[in-house]
DRENDO-1510 file (C-alpha; in Angstrom, 1 decimal, always signed):
<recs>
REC; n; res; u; v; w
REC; 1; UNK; +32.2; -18.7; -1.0 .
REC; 2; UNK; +29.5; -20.9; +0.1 .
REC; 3; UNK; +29.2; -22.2; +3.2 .
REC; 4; UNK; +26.5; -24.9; +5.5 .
REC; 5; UNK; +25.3; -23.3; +8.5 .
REC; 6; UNK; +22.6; -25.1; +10.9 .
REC; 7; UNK; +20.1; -22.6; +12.4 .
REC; 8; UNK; +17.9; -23.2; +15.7 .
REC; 9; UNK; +14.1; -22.4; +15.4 .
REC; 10; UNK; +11.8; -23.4; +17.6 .
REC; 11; UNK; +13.9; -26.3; +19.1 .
REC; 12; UNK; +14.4; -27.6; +15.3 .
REC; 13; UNK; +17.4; -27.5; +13.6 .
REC; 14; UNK; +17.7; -26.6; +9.7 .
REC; 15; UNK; +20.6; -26.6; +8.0 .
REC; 16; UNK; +21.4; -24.0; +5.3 .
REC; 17; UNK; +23.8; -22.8; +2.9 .
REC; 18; UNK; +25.1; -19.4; +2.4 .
REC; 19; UNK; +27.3; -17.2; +0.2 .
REC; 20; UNK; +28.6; -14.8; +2.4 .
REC; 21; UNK; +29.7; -13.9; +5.6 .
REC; 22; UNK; +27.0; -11.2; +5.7 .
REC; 23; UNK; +24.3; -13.1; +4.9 .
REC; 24; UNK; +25.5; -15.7; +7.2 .
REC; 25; UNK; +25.1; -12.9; +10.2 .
REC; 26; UNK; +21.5; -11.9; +9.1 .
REC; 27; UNK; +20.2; -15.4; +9.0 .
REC; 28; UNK; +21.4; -15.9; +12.3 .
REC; 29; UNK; +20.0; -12.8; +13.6 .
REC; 30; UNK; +17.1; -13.1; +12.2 .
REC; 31; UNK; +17.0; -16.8; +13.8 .
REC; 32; UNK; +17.5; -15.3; +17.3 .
REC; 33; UNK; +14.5; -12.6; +16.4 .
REC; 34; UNK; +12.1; -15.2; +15.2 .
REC; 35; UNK; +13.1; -17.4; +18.4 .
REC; 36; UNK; +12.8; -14.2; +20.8 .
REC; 37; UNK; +9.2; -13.7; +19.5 .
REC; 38; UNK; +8.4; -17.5; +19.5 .
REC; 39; UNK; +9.1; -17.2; +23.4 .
REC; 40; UNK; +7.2; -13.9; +23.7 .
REC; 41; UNK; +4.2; -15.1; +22.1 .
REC; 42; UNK; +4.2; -18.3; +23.9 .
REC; 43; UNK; +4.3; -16.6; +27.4 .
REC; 44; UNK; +1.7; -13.8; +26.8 .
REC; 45; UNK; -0.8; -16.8; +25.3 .
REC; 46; UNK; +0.3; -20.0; +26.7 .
REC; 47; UNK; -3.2; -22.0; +25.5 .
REC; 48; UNK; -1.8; -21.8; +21.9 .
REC; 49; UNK; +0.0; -24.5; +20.2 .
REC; 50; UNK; +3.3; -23.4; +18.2 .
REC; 51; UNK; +1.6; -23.5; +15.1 .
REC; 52; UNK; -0.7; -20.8; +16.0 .
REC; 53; UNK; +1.9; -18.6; +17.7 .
REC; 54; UNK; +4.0; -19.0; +14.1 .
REC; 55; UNK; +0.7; -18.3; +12.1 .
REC; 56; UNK; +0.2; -14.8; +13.9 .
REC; 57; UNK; +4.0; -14.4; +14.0 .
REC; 58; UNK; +4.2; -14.8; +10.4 .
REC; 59; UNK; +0.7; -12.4; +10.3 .
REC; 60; UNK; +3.0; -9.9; +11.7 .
REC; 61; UNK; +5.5; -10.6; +9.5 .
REC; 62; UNK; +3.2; -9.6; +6.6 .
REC; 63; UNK; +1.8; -6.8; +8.0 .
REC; 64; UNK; +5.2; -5.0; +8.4 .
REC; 65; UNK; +5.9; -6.0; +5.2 .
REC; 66; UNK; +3.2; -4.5; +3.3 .
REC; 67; UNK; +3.2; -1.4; +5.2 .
REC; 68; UNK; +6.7; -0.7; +4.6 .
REC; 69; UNK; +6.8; -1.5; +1.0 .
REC; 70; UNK; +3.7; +1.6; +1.0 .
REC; 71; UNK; +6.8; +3.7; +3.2 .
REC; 72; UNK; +9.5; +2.9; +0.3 .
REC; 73; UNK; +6.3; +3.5; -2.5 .
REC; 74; UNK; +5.8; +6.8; -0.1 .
REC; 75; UNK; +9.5; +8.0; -0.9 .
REC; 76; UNK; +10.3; +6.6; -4.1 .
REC; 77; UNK; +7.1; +9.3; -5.3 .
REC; 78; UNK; +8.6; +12.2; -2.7 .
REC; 79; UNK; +11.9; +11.6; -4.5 .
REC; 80; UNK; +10.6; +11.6; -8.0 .
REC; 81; UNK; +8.7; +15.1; -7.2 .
REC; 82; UNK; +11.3; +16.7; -5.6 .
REC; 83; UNK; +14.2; +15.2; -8.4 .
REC; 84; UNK; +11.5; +17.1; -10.8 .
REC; 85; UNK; +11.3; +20.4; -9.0 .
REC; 86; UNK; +15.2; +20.2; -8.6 .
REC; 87; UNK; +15.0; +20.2; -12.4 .
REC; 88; UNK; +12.7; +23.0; -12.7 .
REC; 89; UNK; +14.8; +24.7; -10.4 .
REC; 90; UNK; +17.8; +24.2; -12.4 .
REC; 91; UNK; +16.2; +24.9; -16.0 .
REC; 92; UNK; +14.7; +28.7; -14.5 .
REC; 93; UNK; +18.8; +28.9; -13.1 .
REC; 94; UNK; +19.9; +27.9; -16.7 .
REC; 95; UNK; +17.3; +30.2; -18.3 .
REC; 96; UNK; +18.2; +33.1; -16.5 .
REC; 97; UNK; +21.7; +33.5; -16.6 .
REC; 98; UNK; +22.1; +33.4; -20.4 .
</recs>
């Protein structure tokens, strides 16, 4: 089911189309995040324009990003060894009660 939606972001409107009702609630939260942080930024360093506080917002953004795509790297390696040693477990089980 798709479906318009209009988001607020930094007093701009965009409107948007979405497939589900889930999605629908995550673009909207994640709306309401981006515009919590807009109003953060813009109180702790009020001499910047909005395109600035969006540049190190999105800086941010990346940041988080990249370090937890090395997290998911981090576990998909931790699962793979111990998925192995599960194995090797299992084989020496095997092994010893024939």
């Amino acid at each position: 089911m798709e479906q318009s939606i209009k988001i607020k972001i930094a007093e701009r409107e965009f409107p948007l189309r979405v497939t589900s009702p889930q999605q629908e609630e995550d673009i909207r939260k994640a709306a309401q995040e981006i515009n919590r942080q807009i109003q953060a930024y813009q109180s702790r360093y009020a001499d910047k324009t909005l395109a600035e506080v969006l540049s190190i917002m999105a800086l941010n953004v990346c940041v988080n990003n990249i370090s937890l795509n090395r997290m998911v790297k981090g576990m998909k390696e931790a699962e793979d060894s111990l998925a192995k040693e599960l194995d090797g477990y299992l084989d020496n089980i095997d092994k010893n009660s024939r």
